[in-house]
Wavefront OBJ file of the C-alpha trace (Angstrom):
o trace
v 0.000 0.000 0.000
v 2.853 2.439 0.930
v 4.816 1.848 -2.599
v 1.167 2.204 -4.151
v 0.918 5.898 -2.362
v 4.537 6.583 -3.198
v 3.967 6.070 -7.130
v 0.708 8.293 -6.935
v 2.678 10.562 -5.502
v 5.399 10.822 -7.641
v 2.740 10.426 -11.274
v 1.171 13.662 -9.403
v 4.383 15.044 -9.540
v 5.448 14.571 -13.065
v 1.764 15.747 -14.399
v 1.353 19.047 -12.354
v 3.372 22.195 -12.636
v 6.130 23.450 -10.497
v 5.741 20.879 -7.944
v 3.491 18.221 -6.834
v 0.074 20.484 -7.717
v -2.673 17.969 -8.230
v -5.140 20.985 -8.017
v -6.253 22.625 -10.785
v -6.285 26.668 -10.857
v -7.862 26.744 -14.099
v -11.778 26.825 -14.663
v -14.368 27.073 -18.168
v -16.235 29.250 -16.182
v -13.548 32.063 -15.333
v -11.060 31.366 -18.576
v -7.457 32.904 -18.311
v -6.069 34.225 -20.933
v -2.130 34.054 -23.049
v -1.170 36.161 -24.896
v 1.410 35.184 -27.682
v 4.042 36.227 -30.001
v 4.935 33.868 -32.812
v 7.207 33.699 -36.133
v 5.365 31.411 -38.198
v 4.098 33.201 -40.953
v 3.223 36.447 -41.575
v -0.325 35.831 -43.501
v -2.952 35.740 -41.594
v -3.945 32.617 -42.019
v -0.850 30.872 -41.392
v -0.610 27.305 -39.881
v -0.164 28.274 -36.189
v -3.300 30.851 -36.047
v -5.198 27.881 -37.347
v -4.246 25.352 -34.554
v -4.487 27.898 -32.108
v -8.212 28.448 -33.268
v -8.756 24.635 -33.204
v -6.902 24.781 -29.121
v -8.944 27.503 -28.313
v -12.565 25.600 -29.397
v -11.222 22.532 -27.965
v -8.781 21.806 -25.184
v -8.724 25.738 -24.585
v -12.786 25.702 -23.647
v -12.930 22.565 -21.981
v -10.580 23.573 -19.536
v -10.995 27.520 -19.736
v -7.463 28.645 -21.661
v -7.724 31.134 -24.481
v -4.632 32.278 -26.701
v -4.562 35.015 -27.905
v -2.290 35.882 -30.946
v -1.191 39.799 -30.386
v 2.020 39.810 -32.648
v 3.548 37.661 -35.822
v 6.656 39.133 -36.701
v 9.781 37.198 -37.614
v 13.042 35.815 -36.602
v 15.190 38.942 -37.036
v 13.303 41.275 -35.758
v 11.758 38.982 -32.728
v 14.836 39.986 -30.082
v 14.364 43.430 -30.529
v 10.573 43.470 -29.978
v 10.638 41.286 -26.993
v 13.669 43.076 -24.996
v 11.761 46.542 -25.613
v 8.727 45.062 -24.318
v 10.607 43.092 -21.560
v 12.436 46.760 -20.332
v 8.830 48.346 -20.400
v 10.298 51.091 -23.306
v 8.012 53.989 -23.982
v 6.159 52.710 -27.222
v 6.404 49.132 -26.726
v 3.872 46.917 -26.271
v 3.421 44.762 -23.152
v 5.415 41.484 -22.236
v 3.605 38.038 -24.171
v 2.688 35.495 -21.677
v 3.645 33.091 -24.891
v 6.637 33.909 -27.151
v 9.010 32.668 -29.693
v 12.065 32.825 -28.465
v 15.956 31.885 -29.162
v 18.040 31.098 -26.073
v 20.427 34.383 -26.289
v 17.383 36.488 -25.747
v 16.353 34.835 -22.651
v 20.156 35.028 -21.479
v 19.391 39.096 -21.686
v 16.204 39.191 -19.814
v 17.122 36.968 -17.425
v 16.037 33.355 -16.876
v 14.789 33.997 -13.971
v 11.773 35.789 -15.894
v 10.579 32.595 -17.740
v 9.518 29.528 -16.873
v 11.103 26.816 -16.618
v 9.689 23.750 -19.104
v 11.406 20.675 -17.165
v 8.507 21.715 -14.521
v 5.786 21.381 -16.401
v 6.893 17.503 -18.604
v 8.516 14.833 -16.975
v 11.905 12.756 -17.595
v 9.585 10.585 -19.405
v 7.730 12.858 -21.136
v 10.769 14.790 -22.479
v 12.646 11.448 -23.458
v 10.434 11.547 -26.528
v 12.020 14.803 -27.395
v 14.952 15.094 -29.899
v 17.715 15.346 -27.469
v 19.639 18.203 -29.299
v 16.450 20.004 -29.810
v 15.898 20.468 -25.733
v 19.695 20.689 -25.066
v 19.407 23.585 -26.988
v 16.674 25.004 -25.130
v 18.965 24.740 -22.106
v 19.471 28.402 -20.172
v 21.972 27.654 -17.337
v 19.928 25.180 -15.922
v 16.554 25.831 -16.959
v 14.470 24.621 -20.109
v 14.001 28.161 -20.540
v 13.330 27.589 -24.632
v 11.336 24.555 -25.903
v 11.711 23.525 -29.092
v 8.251 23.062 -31.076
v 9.368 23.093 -34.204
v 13.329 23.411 -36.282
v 14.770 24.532 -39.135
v 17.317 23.399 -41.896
v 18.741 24.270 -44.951
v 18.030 23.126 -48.808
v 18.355 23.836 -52.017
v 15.243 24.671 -54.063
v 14.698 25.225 -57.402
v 12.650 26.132 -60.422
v 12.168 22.117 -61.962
v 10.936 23.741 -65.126
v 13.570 25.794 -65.955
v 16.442 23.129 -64.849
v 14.917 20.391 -67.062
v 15.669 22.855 -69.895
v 19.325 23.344 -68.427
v 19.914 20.076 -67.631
v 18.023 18.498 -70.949
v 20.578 20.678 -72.974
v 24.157 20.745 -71.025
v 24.307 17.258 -69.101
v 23.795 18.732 -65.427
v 21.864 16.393 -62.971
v 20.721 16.679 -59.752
v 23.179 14.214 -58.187
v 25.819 16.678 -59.723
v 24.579 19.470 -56.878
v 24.871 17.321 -53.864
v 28.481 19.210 -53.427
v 30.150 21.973 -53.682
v 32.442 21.567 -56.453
v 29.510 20.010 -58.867
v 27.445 23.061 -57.514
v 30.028 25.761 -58.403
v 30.993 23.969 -61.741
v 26.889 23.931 -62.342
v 26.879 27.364 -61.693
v 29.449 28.203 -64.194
v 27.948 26.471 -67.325
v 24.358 28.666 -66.018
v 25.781 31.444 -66.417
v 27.047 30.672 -70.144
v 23.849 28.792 -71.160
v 21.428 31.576 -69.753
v 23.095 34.293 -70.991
v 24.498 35.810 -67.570
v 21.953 34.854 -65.250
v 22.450 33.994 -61.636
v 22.945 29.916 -60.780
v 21.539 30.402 -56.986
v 20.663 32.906 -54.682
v 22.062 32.386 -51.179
v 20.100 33.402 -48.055
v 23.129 32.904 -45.727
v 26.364 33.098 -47.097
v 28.267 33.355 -43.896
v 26.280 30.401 -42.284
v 27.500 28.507 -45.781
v 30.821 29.294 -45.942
v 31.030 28.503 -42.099
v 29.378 24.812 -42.985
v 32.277 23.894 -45.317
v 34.993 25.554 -42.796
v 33.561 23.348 -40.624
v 33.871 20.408 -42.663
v 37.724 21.040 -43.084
v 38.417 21.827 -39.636
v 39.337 23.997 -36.906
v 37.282 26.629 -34.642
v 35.610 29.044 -36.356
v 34.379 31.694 -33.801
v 36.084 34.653 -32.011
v 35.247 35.870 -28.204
v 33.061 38.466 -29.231
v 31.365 35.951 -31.140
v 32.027 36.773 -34.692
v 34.249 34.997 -36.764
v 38.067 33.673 -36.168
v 39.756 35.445 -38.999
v 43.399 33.212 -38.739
v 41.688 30.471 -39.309
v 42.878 29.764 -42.860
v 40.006 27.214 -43.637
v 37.517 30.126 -42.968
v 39.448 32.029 -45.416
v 39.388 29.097 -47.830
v 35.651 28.548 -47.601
v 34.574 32.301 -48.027
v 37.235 32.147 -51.453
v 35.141 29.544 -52.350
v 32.274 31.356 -52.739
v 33.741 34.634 -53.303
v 35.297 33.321 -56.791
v 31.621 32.435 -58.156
v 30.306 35.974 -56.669
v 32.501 38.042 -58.170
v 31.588 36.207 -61.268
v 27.815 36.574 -60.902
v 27.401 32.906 -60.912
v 25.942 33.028 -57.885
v 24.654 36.175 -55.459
v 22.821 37.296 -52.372
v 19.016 36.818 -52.344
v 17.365 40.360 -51.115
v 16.009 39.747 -49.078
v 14.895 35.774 -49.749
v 15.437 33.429 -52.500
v 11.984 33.116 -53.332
v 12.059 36.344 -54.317
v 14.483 35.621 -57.113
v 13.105 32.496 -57.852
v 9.567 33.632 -58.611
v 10.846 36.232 -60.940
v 13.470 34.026 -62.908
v 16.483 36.225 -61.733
v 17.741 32.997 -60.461
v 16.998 29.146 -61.204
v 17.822 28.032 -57.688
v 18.424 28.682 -53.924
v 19.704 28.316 -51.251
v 17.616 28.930 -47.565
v 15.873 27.822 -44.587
v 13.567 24.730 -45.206
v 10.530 26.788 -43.935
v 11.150 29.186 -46.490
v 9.319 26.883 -48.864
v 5.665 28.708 -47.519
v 6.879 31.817 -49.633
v 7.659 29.852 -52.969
v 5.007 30.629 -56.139
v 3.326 28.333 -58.019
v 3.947 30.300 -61.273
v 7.577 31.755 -62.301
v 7.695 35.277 -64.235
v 10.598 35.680 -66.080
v 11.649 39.792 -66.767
v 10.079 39.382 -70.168
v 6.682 38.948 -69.173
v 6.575 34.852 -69.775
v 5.564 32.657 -67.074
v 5.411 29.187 -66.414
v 4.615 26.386 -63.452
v 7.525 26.515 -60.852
v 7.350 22.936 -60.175
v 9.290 23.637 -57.418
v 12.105 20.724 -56.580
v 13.837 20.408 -53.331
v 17.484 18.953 -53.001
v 19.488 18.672 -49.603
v 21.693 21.358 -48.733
v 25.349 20.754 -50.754
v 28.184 19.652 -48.720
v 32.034 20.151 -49.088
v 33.494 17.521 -50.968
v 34.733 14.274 -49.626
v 33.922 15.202 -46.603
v 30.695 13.894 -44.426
v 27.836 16.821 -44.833
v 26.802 19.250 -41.758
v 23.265 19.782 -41.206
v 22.498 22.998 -39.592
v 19.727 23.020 -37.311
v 18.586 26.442 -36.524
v 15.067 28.323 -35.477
v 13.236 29.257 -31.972
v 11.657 28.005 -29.451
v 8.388 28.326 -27.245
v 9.422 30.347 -23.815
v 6.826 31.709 -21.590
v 6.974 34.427 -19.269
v 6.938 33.810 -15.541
v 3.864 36.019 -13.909
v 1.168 33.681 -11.956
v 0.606 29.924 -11.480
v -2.671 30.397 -13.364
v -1.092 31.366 -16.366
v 1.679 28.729 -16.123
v -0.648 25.781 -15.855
v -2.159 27.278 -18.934
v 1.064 27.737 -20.767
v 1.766 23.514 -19.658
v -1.232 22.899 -20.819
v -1.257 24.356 -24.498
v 2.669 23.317 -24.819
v 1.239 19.761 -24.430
v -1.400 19.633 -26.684
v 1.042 21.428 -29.518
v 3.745 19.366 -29.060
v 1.743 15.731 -29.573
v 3.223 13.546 -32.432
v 0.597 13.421 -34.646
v -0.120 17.036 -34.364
v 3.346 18.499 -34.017
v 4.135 16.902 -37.310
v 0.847 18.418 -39.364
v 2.028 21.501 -37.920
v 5.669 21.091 -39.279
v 4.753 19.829 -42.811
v 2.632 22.790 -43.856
v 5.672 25.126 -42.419
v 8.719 23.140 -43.677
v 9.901 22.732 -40.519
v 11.377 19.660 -38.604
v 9.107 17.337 -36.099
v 10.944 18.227 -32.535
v 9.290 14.263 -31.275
v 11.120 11.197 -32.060
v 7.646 10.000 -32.595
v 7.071 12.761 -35.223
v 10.117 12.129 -37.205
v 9.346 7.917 -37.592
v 5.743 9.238 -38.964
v 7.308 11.432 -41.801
v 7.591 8.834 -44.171
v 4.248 7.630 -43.996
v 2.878 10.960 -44.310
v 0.221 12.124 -47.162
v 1.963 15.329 -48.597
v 0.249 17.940 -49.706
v 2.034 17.845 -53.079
v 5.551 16.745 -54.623
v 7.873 19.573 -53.898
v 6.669 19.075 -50.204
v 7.147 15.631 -50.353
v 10.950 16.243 -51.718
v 11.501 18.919 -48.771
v 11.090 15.844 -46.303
v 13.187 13.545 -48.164
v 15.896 15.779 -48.313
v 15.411 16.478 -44.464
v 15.683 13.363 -43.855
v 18.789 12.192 -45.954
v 20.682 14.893 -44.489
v 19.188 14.111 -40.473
v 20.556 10.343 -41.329
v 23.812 11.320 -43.173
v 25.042 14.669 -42.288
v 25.930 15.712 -39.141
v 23.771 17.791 -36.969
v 25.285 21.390 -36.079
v 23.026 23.839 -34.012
v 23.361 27.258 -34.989
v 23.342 30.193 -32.816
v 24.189 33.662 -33.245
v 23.368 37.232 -30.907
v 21.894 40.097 -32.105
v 25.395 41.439 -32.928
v 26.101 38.619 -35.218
v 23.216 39.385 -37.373
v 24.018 43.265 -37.424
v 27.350 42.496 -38.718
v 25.691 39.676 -41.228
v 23.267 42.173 -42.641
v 25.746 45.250 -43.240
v 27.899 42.840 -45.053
v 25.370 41.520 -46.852
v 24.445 45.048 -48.229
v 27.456 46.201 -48.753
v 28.009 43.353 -50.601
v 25.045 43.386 -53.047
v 25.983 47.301 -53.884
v 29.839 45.566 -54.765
v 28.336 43.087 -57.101
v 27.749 44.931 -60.577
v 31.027 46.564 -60.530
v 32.734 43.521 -59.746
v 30.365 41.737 -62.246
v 31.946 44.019 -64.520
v 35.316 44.124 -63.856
v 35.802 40.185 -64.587
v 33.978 40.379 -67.826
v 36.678 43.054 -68.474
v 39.670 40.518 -67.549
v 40.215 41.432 -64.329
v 41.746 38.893 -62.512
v 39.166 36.405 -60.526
v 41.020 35.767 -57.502
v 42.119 39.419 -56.333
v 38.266 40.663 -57.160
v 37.578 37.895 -54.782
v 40.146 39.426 -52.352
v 38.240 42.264 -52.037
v 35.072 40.426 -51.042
v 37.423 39.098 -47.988
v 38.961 42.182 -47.387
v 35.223 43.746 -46.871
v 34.187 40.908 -44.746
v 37.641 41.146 -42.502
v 36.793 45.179 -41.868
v 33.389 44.165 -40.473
v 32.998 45.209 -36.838
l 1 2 3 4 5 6 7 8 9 10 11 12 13 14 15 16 17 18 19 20 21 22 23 24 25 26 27 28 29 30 31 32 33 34 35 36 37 38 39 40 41 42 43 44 45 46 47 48 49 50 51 52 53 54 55 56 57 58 59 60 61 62 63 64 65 66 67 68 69 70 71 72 73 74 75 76 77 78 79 80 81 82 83 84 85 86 87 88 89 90 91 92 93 94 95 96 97 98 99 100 101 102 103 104 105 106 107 108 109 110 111 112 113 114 115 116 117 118 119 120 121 122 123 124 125 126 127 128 129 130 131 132 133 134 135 136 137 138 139 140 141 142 143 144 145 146 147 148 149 150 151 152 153 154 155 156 157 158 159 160 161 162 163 164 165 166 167 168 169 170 171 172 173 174 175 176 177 178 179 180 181 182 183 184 185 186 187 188 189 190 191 192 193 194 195 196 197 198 199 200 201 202 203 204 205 206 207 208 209 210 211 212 213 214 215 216 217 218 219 220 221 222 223 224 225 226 227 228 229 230 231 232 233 234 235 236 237 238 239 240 241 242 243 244 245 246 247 248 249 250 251 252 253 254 255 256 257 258 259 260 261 262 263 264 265 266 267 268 269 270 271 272 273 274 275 276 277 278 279 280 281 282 283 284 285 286 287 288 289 290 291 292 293 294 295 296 297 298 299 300 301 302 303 304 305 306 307 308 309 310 311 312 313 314 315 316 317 318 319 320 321 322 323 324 325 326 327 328 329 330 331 332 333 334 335 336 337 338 339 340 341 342 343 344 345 346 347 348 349 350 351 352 353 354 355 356 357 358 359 360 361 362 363 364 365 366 367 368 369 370 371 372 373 374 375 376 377 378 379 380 381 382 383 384 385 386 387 388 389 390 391 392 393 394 395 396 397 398 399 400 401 402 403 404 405 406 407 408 409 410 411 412 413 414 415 416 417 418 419 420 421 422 423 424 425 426 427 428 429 430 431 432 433 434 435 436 437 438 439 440
């Protein structure tokens, strides 16, 4: 009988929130409710407004929890919003019970503001979790950021187009799964189109770091940017500087959809969930437009060597204020995060199941049509091939990304230029590293 009480005790404990609270504070008749920010997807109907909806008619009114979505912004310009709000600035609108959140945000408002997730699941519970997803979410010791949802990269592009390309010069798909078939692909692009851009690269510092990584050595500085004496940093940004300079590749501004849906370029290079903002139709400058029929390839990896999957994107983090509102915020972190559920949420958003669970369900899953069906495989070679790197970076990182990124663009055309005219490749590609070594 004791053991019997002992294991009701301790089942108590793993099911309540922030202790052994077998009480409910919530009630249908007095409902409490959570605000939330979120990044996933700016339309208005985009696939987490929709499942809130369904939570709040459901689960939410059964047990008296409604969320309310105040803000959908996205990932760059998330810290900002939430550290005004969290410092009570004049203009700035109040502090989300619910947020999206990356762990170097909570490190500046303290973790002592947020709740703590290993409170509110179990050691069982959270064993069903990918392990580097939580790990991630770690905060000194607190589960400060839990993951609901993660990003990749992958290379997309415009299948109608590249049948033509490939059809006429002998380039496959298998010849992009590195980086020297890439580069060499982008060079006969360029001649066959005419002087059109092979791919347009979202993040061509997170890139180039991916195949310095592959080489060897550390990569970062103390103040978090990048080591610049490490000479296989140097040799992966030459790399892709040589191609740049040569407009066989460029910078997508500000996405490669963008260049993609107008035929600037026939492929690119960005986050998996990017695949929300692709057309249907391509436009080309001339007024001519045809099907997309968008394909999907895994991100390219630096040859001979094994590939690096970058795993990147935020996390759910609430904000500590009563118990009320915490029990709420356990409650509607459960309900998102169940298999089946958190991996219809992930397929219309391109993002990766954060459940083991999830992830064994993928390939049984009824896509909603080809190109989303390719996103998944390619997830999936590179989750059982590649090896998994978690990115992070601070606001800093991504001011210093995003001046070099424009100063770069505005460089392009002249440099363009200047190797039609026989300037010589490598020190126009000198100058790109020069430019990325003054960046403070």
């Amino acid at each position: 009988m004791k053991r019997l009480l002992v294991w009701m005790l301790m089942l108590l404990c793993a099911t309540g929130l922030g202790g052994c609270q077998s009480k409910t504070t919530l009630s249908p008749a007095a409902p409490v409710t959570l605000t939330m920010w979120h990044v996933y997807g700016e339309q208005a109907d985009s696939p987490m407004n929709r499942l809130i909806a369904q939570f709040n008619e459901t689960v939410g009114k059964e047990k008296g929890i409604i969320i309310d979505v105040t803000v959908v912004t996205n990932s760059v310009e998330l810290s900002p919003q939430l550290l005004d709000a969290h410092a009570n600035k004049p203009g700035a609108p109040a502090m989300p019970d619910l947020f999206s959140s990356f762990p170097g945000i909570i490190k500046q408002m303290g973790v002592e503001h947020v709740l703590d997730w290993q409170d509110c699941f179990s050691e069982e519970e959270l064993s069903h979790f990918v392990k580097e997803f939580t790990a991630e979410g770690m905060v000194e010791d607190h589960l400060a950021v839990f993951p609901v949802s993660k990003s990749s990269y992958a290379l997309f592009m415009n299948g109608s187009q590249f049948d033509r390309f490939s059809a006429e010069t002998g380039v496959s798909c298998s010849d992009l799964a590195d980086w020297d078939g890439f580069f060499d692909a982008a060079a006969r692009y360029y001649e066959w189109s005419g002087g059109k851009s092979f791919c347009a690269l979202d993040y061509l510092l997170h890139n180039m770091e991916l195949d310095a990584m592959a080489q060897g050595g550390s990569l970062y500085a103390a103040d978090g940017w990048y080591d610049l004496e490490n000479p296989f940093l140097r040799e992966a940004w030459m790399q892709f500087a040589r191609p740049f300079v040569q407009g066989h590749i460029s910078l997508s501004d500000p996405y490669a959809s963008t260049q993609l849906t107008t035929g600037e370029a026939l492929t690119g290079i960005g986050s998996t969930a990017g695949i929300l903002y692709f057309n249907d139709i391509v436009t080309y400058p001339d007024n001519t437009s045809e099907p997309t029929n968008l394909r999907v390839l895994p991100l390219p990896k630096t040859t001979g060597k094994t590939g690096i999957m970058p795993v990147t994107g935020v996390g759910l983090s609430a904000y500590r204020t009563t118990d009320q509102k915490a029990e709420a915020a356990s409650v509607f972190l459960h309900w998102f995060t169940e298999n089946q559920r958190n991996l219809e949420f992930v397929v219309e958003t391109g993002y990766m199941p954060v459940n083991n669970g999830a992830f064994d369900a993928i390939n049984s899953y009824p896509f909603p049509n080809e190109s989303y069906r390719e996103l998944y495989e390619s997830i999936k070679t590179m989750r059982e091939t590649y090896t998994p790197f978690v990115q992070t970076a601070d606001n800093n990182f991504y001011r210093r990304a995003n001046a070099l990124y424009e100063e770069l663009r505005q460089m392009q055309p002249s440099l363009h230029q200047r190797a039609q005219q026989g300037e010589s490749i490598d020190l126009l590609a000198e100058e790109t590293w020069d430019l990325f070594c003054s960046v403070q």
